[in-house]
C-alpha positions as CSV (number, residue, x, y, z in Angstrom):
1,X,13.1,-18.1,-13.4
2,X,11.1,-21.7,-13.6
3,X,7.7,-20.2,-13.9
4,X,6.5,-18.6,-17.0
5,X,4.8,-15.1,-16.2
6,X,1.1,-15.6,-17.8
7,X,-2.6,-14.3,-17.7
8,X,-5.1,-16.9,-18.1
9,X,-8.4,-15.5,-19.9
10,X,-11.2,-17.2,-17.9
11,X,-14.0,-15.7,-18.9
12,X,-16.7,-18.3,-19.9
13,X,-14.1,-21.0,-19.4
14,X,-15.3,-23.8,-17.1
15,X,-13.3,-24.4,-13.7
16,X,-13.4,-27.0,-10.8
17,X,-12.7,-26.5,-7.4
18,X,-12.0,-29.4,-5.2
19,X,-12.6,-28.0,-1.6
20,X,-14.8,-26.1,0.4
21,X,-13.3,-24.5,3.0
22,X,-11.6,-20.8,3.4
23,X,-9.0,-21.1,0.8
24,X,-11.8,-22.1,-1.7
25,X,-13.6,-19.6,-1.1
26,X,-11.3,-16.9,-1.6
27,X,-10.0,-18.9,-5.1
28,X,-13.9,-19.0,-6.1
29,X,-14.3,-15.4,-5.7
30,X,-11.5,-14.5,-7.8
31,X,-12.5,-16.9,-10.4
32,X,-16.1,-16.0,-10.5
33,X,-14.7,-12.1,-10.9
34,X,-12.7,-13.5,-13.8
35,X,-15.9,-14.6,-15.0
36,X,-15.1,-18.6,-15.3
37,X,-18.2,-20.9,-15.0
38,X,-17.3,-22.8,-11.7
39,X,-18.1,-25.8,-10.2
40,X,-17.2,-26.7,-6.6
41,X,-16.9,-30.7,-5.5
42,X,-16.8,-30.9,-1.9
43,X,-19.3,-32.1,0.8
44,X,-19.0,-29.3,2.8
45,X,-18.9,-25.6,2.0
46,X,-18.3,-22.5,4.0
47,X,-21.4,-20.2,4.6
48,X,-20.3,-17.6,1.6
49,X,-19.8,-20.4,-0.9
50,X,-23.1,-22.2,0.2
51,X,-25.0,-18.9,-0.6
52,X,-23.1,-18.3,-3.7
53,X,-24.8,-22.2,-5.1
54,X,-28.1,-21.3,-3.6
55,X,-27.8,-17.9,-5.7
56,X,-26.8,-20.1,-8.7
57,X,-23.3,-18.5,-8.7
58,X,-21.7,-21.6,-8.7
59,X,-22.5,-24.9,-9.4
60,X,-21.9,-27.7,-6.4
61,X,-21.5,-31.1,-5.9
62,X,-22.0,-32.2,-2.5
63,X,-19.7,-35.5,-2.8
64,X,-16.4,-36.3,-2.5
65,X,-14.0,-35.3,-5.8
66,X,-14.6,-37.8,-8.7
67,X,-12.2,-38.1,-11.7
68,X,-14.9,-37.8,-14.1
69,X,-15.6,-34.4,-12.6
70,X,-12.5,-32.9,-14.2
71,X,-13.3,-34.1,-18.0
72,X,-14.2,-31.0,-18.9
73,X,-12.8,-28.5,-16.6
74,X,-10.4,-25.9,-18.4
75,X,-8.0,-25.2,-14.4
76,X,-8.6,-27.7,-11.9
77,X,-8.0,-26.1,-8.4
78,X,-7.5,-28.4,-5.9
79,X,-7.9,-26.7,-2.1
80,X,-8.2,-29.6,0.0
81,X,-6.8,-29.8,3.6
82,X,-5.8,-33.3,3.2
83,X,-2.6,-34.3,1.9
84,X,-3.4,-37.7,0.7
85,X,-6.2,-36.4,-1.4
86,X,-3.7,-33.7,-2.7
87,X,-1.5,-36.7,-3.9
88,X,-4.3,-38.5,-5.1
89,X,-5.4,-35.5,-7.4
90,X,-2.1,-34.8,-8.3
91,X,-1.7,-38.7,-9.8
92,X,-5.2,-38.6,-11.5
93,X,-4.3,-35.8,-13.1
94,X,-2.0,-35.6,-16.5
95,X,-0.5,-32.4,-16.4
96,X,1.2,-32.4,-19.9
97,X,-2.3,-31.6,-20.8
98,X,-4.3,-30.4,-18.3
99,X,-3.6,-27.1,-15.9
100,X,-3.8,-27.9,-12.0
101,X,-3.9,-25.4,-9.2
102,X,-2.6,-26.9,-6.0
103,X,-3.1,-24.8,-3.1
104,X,0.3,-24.8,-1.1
105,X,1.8,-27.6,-3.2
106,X,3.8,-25.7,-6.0
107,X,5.8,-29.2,-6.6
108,X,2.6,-31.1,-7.2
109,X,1.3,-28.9,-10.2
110,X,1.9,-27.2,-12.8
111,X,0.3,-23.5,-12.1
112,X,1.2,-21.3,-9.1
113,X,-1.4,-18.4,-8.2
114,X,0.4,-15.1,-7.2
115,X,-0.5,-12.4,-4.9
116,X,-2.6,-10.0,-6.8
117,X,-3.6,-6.4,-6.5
118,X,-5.9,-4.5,-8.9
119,X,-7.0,-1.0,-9.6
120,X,-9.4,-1.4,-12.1
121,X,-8.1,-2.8,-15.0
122,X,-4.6,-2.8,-14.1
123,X,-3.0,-5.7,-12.4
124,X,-0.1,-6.5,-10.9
125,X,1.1,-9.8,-9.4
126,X,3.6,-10.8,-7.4
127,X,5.1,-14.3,-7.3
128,X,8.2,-15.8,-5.0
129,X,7.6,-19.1,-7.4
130,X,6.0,-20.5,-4.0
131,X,8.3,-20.1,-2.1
132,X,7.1,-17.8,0.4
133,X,3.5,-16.7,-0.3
134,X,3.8,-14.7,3.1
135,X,6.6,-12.1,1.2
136,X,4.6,-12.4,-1.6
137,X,1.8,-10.9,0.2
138,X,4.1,-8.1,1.6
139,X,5.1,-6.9,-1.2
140,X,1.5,-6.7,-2.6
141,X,0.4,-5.0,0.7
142,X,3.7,-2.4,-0.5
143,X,2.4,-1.8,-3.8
144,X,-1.1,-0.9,-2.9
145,X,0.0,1.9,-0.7
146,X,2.2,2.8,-3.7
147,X,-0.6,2.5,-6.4
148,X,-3.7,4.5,-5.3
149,X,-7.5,4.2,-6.9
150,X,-6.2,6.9,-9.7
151,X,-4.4,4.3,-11.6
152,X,-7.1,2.8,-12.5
153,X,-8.4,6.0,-13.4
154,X,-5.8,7.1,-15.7
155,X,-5.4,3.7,-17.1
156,X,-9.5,4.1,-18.4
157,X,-8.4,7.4,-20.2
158,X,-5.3,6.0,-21.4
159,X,-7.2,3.4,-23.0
160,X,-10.0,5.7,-24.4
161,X,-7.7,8.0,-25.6
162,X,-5.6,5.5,-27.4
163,X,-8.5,4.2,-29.3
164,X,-8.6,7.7,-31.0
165,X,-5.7,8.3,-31.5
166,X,-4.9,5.0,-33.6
167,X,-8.0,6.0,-35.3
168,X,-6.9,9.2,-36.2
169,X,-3.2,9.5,-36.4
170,X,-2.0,7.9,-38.8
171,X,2.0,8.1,-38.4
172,X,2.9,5.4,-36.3
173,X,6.0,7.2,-35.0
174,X,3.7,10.2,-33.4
175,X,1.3,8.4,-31.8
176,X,4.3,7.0,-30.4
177,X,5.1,9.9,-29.2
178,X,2.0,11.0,-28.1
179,X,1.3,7.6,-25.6
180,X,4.0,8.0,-24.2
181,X,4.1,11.6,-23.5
182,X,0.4,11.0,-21.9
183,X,1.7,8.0,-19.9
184,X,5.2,10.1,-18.5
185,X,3.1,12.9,-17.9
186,X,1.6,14.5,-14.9
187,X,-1.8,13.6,-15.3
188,X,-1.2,10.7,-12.2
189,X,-1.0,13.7,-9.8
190,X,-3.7,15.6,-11.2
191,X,-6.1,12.8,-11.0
192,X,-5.2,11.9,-7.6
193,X,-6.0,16.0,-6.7
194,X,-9.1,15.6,-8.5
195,X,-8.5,18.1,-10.9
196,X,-10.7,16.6,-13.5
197,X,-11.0,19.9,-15.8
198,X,-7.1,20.2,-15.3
199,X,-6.7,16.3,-16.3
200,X,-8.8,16.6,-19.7
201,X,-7.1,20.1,-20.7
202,X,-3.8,18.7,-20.5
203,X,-4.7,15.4,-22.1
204,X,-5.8,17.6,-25.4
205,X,-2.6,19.6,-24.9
206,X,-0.7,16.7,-25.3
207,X,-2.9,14.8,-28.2
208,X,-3.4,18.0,-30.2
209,X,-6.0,16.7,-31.9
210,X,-9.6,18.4,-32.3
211,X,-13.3,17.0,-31.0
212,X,-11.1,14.6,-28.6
213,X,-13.5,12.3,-27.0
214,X,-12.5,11.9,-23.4
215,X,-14.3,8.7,-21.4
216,X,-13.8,7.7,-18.1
């Protein structure tokens, strides 16, 4: 395995985008829903991403890349159709200290974006260590007929009821116990029926603990 498995926490974190076609777009709207402060550099933009500056969703500059653009960027994403500018981004850049995103160019940087499917909270990506984004997406497009809208679901009460019961267990060994019992249990299937009265009676069954706060 080259490639390290890794979340990047983004929120607040300033990025640049070098590009302004399709693939940029897409990146942007992941990053924005990451929360990162980004800036595209490109003199052309697609219609979505030109609304998203107008909005004030991103910040643009309508110019070909500069290196002084990238001083301060935390992940340089580099979506460019042109393979000289690729390599000329690529050399600019120091990547002992600096984290680069090339868009199909794994050898050229030193951070890979995997196919990614959500439910909520929960995350799961898939990587071929590019590879083959195209099995990549496969497999993503596998797992989301696998993992319906009730994981997410279950993951929100797994988290609220976690919170109460580090609060207010104190063995370490039962709550233990407990999470795992909630996570092996068949509260999955009852979510996915709908049974929502079913789902918080057996979530107290298995906690056994009184005046259990139930959100989400």
């Amino acid at each position: 395995m080259r490639y390290f498995p890794v979340f990047l926490d983004l929120q607040g974190k300033p990025v640049a985008v070098i590009g302004g076609g399709r693939v940029a777009e897409r990146k942007v709207l992941t990053l924005l829903a990451c929360g990162a402060r980004v800036t595209v550099i490109s003199p052309a933009l697609t219609p979505k991403l030109s609304y998203l500056a107008r909005a004030g969703a991103i910040r643009r500059c309508a110019r070909r890349w500069r290196p002084a653009d990238l001083k301060e960027a935390f992940l340089i994403v580099a979506t460019t159709n042109d393979r000289k500018t690729q390599a000329e981004i690529a050399r600019r850049i120091d990547l002992n200290s600096r984290l680069l995103n090339m868009a199909d160019d794994p050898a050229r940087c030193n951070v890979i974006a995997p196919s990614v499917m959500t439910r909520g909270d929960l995350t799961i990506a898939v990587s071929t260590g590019g590879k083959s984004p195209a099995l990549a997406r496969r497999i993503r497009l596998e797992l989301e007929r696998s993992f319906g809208a009730e994981y997410g679901k279950f993951l929100n009460l797994l988290g609220s009821v976690r919170q109460e019961v580090q609060s207010r267990v104190p063995s370490i060994a039962r709550r233990r116990r407990i999470l795992q019992r909630l996570a092996a249990s068949d509260l999955l299937t009852l979510l996915r029926q709908g049974k929502k009265r079913q789902v918080q009676k057996r979530i107290r069954q298995i906690v056994g603990l009184k005046n259990l706060t139930l959100n989400g």
